[in-house]
DRENVEX-11536 format. One line per 5 residues: number of its first residue (from 1); their letters; for each residue x negated, y negated, z of N, C-alpha, C. Coordinates in pm, whole numbers, plus 50000, padded with zeros to 5 digits. Example, Ala and Ser with C-alpha at 12.3 -4.5 7.8 and 13.67 -1.06 7.14 Angstrom:
// DRENVEX-11536
1> AS> 48681/50569/50780/48770/50450/50780/48680/50330/50780  48715/50225/50708/48633/50106/50714/48710/49997/50787
//
This chain:
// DRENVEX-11536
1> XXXXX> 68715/68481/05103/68860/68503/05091/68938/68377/05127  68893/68320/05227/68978/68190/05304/68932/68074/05184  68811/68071/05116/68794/68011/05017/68867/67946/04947  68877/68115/04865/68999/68124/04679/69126/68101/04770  69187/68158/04881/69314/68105/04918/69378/67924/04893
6> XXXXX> 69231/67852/05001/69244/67702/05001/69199/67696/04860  69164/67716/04771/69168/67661/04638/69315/67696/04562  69367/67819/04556/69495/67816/04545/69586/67744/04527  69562/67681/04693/69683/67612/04733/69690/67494/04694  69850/67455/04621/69863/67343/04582/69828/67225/04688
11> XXXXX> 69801/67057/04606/69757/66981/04672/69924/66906/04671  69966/66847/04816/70081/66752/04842/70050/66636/04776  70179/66601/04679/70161/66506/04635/70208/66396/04722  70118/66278/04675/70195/66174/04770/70298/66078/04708  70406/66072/04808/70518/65992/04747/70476/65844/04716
16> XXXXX> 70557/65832/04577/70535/65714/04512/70569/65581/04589  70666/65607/04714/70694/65471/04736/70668/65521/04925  70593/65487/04966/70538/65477/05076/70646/65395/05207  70655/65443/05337/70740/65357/05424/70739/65220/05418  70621/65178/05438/70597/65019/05400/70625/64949/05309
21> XXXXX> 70633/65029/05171/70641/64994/05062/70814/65011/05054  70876/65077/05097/71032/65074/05133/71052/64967/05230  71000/64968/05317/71000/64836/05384/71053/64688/05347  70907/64674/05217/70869/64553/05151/71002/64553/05023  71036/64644/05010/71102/64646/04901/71320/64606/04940
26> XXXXX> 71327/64667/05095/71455/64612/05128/71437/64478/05150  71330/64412/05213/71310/64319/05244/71338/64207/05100  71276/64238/05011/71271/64157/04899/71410/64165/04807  71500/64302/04858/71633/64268/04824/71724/64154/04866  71658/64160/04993/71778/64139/05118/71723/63936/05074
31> XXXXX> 71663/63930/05072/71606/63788/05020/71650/63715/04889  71642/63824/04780/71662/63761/04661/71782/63704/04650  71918/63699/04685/71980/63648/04650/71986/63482/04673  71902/63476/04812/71911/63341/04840/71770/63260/04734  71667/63330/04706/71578/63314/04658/71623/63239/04494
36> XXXXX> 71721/63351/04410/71743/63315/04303/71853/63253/04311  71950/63196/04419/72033/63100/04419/71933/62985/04444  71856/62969/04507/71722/62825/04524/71678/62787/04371  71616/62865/04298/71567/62862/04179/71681/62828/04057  71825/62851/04077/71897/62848/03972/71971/62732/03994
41> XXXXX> 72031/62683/04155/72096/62583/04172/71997/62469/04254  71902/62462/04240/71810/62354/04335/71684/62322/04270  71589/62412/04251/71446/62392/04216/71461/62371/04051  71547/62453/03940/71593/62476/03835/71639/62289/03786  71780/62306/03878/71820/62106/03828/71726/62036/03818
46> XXXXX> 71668/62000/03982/71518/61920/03956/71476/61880/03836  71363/62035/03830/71302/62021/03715/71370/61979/03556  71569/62014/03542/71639/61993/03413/71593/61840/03486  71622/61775/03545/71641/61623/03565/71580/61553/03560  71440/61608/03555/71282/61505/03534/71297/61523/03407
51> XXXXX> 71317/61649/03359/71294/61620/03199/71436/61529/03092  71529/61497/03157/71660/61465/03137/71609/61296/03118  71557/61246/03248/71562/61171/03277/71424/61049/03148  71379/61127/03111/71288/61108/03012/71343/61116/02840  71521/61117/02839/71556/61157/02717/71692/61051/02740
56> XXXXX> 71762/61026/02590/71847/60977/02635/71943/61053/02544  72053/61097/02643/72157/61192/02653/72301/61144/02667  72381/61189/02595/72544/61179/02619/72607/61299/02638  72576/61430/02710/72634/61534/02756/72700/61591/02643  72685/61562/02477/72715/61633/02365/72652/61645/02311
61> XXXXX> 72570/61524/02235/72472/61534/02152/72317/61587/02189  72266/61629/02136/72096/61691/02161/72063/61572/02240  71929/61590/02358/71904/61465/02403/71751/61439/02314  71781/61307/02285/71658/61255/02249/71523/61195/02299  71395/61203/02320/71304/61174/02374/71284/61004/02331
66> XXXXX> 71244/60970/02486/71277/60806/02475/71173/60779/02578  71101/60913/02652/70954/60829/02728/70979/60753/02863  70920/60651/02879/70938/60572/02991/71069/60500/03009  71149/60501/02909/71244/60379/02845/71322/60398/02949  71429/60445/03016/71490/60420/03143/71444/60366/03299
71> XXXXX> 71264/60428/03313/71252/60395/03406/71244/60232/03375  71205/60189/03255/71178/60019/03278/71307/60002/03256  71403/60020/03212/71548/60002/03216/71555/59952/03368  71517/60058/03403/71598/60013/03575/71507/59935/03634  71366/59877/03606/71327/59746/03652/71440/59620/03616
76> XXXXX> 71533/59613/03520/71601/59506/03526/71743/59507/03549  71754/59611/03598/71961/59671/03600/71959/59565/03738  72037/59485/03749/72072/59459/03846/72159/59487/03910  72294/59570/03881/72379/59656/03914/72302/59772/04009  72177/59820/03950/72137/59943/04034/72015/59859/04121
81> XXXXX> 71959/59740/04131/71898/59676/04255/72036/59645/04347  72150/59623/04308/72261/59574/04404/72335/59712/04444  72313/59822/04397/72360/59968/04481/72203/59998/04560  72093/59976/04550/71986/59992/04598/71987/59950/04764  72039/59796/04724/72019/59745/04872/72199/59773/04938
86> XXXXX> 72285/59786/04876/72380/59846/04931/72395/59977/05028  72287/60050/04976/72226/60175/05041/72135/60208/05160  72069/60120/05169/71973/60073/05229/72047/59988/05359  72137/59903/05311/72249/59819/05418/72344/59943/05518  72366/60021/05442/72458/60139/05458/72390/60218/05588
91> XXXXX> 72251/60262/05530/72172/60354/05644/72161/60248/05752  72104/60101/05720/72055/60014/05855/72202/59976/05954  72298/60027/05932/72399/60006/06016/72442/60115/06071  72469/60251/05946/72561/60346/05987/72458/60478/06090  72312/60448/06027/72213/60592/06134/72218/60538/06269
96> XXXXX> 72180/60370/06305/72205/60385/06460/72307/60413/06535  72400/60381/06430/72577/60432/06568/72538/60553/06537  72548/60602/06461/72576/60801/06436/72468/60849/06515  72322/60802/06573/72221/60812/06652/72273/60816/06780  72335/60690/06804/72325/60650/06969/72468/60715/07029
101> XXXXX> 72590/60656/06946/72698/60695/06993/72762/60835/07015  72724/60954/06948/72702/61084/07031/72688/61121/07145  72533/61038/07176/72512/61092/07263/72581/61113/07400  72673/60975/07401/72744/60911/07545/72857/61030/07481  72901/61043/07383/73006/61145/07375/73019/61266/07377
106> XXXXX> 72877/61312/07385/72793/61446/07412/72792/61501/07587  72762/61350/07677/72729/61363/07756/72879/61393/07844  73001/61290/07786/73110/61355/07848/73200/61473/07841  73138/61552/07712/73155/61677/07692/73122/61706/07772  72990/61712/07787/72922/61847/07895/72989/61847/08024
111> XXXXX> 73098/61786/08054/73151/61801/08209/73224/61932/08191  73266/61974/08322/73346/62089/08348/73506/62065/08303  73572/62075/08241/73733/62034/08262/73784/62153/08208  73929/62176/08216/74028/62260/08157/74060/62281/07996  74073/62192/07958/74092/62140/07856/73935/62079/07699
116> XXXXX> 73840/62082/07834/73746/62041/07733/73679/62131/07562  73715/62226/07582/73734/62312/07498/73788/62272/07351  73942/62234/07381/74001/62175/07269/73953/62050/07234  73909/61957/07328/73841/61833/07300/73758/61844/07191  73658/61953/07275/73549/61947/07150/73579/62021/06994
121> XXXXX> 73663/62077/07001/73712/62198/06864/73774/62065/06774  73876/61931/06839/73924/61806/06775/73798/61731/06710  73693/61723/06782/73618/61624/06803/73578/61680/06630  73530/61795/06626/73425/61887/06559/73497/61880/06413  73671/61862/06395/73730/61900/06258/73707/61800/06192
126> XXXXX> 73701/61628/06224/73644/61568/06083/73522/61642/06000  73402/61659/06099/73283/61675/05974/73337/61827/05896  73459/61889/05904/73459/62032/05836/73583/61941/05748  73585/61842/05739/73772/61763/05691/73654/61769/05548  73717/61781/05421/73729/61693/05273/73632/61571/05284
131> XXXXX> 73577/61541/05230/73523/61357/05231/73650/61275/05178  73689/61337/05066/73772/61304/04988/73895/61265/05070  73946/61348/05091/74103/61403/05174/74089/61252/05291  73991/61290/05364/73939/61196/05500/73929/61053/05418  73870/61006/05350/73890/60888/05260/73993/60855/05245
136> XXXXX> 74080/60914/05195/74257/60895/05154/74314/60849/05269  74298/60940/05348/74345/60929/05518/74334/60766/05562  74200/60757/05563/74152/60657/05596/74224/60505/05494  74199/60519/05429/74318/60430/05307/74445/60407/05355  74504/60526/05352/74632/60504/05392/74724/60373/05514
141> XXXXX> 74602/60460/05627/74574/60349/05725/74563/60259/05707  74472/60197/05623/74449/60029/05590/74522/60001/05520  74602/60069/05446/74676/59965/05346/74723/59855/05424  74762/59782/05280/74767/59644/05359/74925/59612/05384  74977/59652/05282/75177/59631/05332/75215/59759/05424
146> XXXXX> 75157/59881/05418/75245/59973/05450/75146/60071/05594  75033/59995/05584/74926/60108/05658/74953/60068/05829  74871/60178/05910/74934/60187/06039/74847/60071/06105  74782/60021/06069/74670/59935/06158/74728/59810/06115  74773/59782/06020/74827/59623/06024/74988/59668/06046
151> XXXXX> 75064/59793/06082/75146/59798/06178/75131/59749/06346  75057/59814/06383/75032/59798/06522/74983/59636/06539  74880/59578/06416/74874/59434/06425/75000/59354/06454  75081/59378/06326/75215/59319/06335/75303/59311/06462  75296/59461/06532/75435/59465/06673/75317/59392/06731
156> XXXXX> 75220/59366/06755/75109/59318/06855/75115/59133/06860  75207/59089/06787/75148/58975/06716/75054/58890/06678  74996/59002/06632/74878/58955/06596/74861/58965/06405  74782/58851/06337/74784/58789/06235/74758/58937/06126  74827/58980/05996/74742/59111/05932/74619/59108/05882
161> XXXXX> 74570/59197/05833/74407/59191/05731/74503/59230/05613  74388/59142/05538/74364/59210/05399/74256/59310/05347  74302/59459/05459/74175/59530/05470/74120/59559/05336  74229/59622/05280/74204/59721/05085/74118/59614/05011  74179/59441/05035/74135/59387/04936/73976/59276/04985
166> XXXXX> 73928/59247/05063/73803/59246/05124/73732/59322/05099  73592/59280/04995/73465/59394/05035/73395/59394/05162  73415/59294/05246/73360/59292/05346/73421/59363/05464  73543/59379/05463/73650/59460/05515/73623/59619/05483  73619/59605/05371/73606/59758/05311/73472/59864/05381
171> XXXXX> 73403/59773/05348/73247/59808/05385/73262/59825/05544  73331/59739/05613/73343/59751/05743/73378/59945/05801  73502/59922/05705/73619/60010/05685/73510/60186/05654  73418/60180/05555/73327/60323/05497/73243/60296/05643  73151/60238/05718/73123/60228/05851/73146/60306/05937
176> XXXXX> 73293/60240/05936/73375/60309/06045/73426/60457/06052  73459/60526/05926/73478/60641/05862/73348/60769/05852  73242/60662/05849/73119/60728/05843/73063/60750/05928  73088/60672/06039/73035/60730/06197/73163/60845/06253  73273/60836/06257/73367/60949/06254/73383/61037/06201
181> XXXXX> 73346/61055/06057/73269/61161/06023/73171/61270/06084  73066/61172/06129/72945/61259/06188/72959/61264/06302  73075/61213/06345/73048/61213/06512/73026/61361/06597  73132/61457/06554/73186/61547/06572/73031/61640/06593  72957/61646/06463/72872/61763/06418/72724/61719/06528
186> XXXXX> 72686/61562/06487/72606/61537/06601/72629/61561/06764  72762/61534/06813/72791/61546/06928/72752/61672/06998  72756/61809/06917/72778/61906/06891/72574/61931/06910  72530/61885/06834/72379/61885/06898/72361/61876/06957  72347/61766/07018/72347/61728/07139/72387/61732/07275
191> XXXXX> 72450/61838/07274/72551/61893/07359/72493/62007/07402  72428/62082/07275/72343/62195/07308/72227/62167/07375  72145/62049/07322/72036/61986/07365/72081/61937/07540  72169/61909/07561/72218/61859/07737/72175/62023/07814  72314/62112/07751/72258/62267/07782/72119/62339/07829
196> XXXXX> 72070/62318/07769/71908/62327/07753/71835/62262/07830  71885/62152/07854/71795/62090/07955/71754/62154/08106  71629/62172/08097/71581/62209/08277/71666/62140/08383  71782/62199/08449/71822/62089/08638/71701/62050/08665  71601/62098/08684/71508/62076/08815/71475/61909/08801
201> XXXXX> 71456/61878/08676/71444/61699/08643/71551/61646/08720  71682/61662/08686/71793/61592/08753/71740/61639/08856  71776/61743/08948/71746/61740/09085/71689/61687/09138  71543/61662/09126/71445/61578/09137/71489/61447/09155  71520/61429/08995/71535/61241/09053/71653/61245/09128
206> XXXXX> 71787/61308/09155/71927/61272/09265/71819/61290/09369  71739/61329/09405/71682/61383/09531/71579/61280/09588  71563/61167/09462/71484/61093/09477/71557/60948/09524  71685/60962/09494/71782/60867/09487/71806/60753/09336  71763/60844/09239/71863/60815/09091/71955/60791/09147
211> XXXXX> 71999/60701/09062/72204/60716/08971/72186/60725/08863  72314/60749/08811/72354/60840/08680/72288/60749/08572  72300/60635/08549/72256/60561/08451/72078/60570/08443  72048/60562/08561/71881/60588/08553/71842/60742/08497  71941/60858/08541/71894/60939/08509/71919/60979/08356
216> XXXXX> 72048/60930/08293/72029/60909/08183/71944/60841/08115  71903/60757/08114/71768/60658/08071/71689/60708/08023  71648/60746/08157/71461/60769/08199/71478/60974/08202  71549/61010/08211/71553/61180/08179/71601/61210/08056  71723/61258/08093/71830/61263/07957/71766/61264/07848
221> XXXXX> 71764/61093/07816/71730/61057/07686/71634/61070/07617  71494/61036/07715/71388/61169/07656/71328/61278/07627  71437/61325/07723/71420/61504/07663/71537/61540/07582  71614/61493/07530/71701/61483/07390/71593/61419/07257  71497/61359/07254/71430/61330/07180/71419/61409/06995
226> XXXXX> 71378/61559/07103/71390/61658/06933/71518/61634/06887  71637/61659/06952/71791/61645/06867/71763/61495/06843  71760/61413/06852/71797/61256/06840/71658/61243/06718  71586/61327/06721/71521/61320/06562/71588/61416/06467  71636/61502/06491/71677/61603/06386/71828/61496/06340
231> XXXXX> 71891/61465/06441/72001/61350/06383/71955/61253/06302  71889/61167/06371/71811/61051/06271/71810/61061/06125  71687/61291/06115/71661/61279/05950/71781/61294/05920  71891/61361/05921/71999/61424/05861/72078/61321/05842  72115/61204/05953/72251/61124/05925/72136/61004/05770
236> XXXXX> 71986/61017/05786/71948/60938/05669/71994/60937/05574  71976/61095/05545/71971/61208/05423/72170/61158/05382  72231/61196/05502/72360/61163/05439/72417/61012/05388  72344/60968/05466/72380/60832/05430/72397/60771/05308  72247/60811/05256/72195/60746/05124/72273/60831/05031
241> XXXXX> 72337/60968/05019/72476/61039/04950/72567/61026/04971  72569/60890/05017/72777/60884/05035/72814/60831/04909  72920/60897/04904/72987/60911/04759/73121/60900/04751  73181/60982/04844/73331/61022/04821/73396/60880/04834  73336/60795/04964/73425/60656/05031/73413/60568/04955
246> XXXXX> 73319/60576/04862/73299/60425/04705/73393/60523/04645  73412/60649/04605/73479/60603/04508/73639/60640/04564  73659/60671/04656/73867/60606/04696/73863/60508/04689  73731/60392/04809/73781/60289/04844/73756/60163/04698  73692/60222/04605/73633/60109/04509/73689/60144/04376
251> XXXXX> 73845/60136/04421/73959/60091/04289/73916/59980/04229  73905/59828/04247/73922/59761/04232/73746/59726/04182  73740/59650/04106/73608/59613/04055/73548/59539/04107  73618/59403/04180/73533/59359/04277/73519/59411/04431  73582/59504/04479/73538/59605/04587/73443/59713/04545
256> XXXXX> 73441/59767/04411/73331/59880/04391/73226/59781/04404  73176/59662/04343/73063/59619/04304/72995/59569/04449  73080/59579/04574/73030/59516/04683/73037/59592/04789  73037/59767/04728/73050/59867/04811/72952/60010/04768  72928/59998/04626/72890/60066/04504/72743/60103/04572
261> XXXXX> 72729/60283/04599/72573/60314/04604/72524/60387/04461  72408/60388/04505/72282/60480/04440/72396/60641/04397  72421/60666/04471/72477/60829/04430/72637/60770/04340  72677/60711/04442/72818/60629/04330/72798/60626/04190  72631/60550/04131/72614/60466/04052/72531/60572/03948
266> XXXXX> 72547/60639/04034/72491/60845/03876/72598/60855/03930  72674/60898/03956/72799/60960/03933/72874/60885/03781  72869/60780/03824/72973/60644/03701/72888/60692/03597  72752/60668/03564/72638/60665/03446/72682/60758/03423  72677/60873/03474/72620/61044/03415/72774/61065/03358
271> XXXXX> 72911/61078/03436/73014/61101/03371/73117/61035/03368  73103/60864/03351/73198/60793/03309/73119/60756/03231  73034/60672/03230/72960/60617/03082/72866/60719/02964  72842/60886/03041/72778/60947/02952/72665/60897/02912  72583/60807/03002/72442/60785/02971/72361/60865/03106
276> XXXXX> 72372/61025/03087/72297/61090/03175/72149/61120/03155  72040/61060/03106/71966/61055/03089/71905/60942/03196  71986/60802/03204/71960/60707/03228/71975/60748/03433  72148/60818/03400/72177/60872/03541/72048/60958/03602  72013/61073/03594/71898/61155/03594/71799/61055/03672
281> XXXXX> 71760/60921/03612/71618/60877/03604/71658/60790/03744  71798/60775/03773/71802/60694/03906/71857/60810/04014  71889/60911/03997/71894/61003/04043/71769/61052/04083  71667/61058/04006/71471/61104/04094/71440/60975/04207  71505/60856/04141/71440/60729/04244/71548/60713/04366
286> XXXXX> 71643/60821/04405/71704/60845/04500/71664/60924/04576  71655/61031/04511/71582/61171/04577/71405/61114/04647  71343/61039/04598/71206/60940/04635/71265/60868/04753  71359/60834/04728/71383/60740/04843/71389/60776/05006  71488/60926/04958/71522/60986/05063/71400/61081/05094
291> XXXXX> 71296/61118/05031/71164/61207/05043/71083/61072/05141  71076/60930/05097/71001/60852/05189/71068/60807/05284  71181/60796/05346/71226/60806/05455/71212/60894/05542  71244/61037/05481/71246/61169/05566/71045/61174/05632  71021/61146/05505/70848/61161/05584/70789/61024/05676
296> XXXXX> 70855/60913/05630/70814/60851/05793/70872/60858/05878  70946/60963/05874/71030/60951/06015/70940/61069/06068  70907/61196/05963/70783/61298/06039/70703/61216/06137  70612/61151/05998/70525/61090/06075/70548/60971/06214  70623/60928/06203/70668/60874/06308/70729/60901/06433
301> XXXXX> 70757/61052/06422/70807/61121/06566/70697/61165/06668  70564/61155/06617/70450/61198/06714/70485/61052/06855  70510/60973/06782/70497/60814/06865/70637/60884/07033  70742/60943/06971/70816/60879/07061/70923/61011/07029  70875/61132/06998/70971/61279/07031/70849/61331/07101
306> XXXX> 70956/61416/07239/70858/61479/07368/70944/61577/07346  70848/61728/07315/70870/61855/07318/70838/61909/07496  70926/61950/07499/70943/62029/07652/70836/62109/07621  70761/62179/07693/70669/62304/07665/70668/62373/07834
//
């Protein structure tokens, strides 16, 4: 009897989509959007740009297959060897201030005051400012009849610049803009990185009879190490994309040509001259550039970044 009953009885079906499998499945919602924004605006270009870069294109016509022909192009451009080492000049000046000079401005954050609050919220609005807007700004200032810095020269009596019209001035001038820029966002690392730090080191050495400069030195500075590499890759990375300050400050043809980068110089190709094919192909030997920088600096942080553990 108990038999034919259990044969009877229907068997529970099992649900098609299992907890885990609901699980896996919000999960892969909750992801995709960033997933297929990677693939459509990042991994997607790339790949249009290797194949771009192998064609030669005017942003109307079909592009035509042309092979190696740009990359040996740019063995002889000397315009793009003279934005090459312009770039290269750019990082070897502008990563060590944006490196070092934080930090001392990091460190006088971290005091106690009333007011320090707003300090840092001032400090922090260039890197959220326009490039653009901040460029202008910066212009304005230098002009040369009407700007505030060869004002204050003037009541000072002291002799004016010819800031606008100097490339050497100018270049001074994107420098100076470019470490004020980043000052704000690095400071801001590093600040957290002070936070973080164990007292018991300071204690130790005041207890040992440090002063402040030793303990900055010989503490501080090497246990800031991880931030002072994460700055390093990032102010690289930006460096070698500055863009906005060539093109306010490089009206003039002999200031672009003695200010003019790698990202400047696809920008002009790709949509002032409409040879984006050619743009594309110095556009991969940028993106290389900044891929072999970023990786010796990996490899190079075993030497001289100390992880707390």
């Amino acid at each position: 009897m108990d038999v034919s009953i259990a044969k009877e009885r229907p068997l529970a079906k099992k649900p098609f989509f299992s907890r885990s499998h609901k699980e896996w499945l919000w999960a892969y919602l909750f992801i995709a959007p960033t997933v297929i924004g990677l693939v459509l605006f990042l991994i997607g270009p790339i790949f249009f740009a290797v194949f771009i870069s192998f064609t030669q294109w005017d942003n109307i016509n079909p592009p035509v297959f042309i092979g190696l022909g740009n990359y040996v192009r740019m063995l002889a451009d000397n315009v793009l060897h003279r934005e090459i080492i312009n770039s290269l000049l750019f990082a070897v000046i502008i990563v060590p201030l944006t490196v070092v000079i934080p930090i001392f401005v990091a460190y006088l954050l971290s005091v106690k005051s009333r007011w320090i609050g707003l300090f840092r919220a001032a400090l922090f609005l260039p890197y959220i400012t326009s490039g653009i807007a901040a460029a202008m700004v910066w212009q304005s200032m230098f002009n040369n009849r009407f700007g505030m810095i060869n004002g204050w020269l003037r009541s000072l009596g002291l002799p004016i610049q010819p800031w606008l019209t100097e490339p050497q001035l100018v270049f001074t001038i994107i420098v100076m803009m470019a470490v004020w820029g980043g000052m704000g966002y690095y400071s801001i690392i590093y600040l957290v990185g002070l936070k973080n730090l164990p007292s018991s080191y300071h204690e130790a050495a005041e207890i040992d009879g440090a002063n402040k400069l030793q303990i900055l030195f010989r503490i501080t500075i090497p246990l800031l190490t991880p931030q002072i590499f994460f700055v390093l890759t990032m102010s690289c990375i930006g460096t070698f994309q500055m863009f906005e300050a060539i093109l306010v400050f490089g009206g003039a043809a002999h200031i672009r040509d003695g200010i003019r980068t790698v990202a400047f110089g696809i920008f002009e190709r790709g949509f002032t001259f409409h040879q984006m094919g050619y743009a594309s192909s110095n556009a991969l030997v940028l993106l290389v550039m900044i891929l072999m920088v970023t990786f010796l600096n990996f490899i190079m942080q075993k030497y001289w970044v100390h992880y707390d553990n």
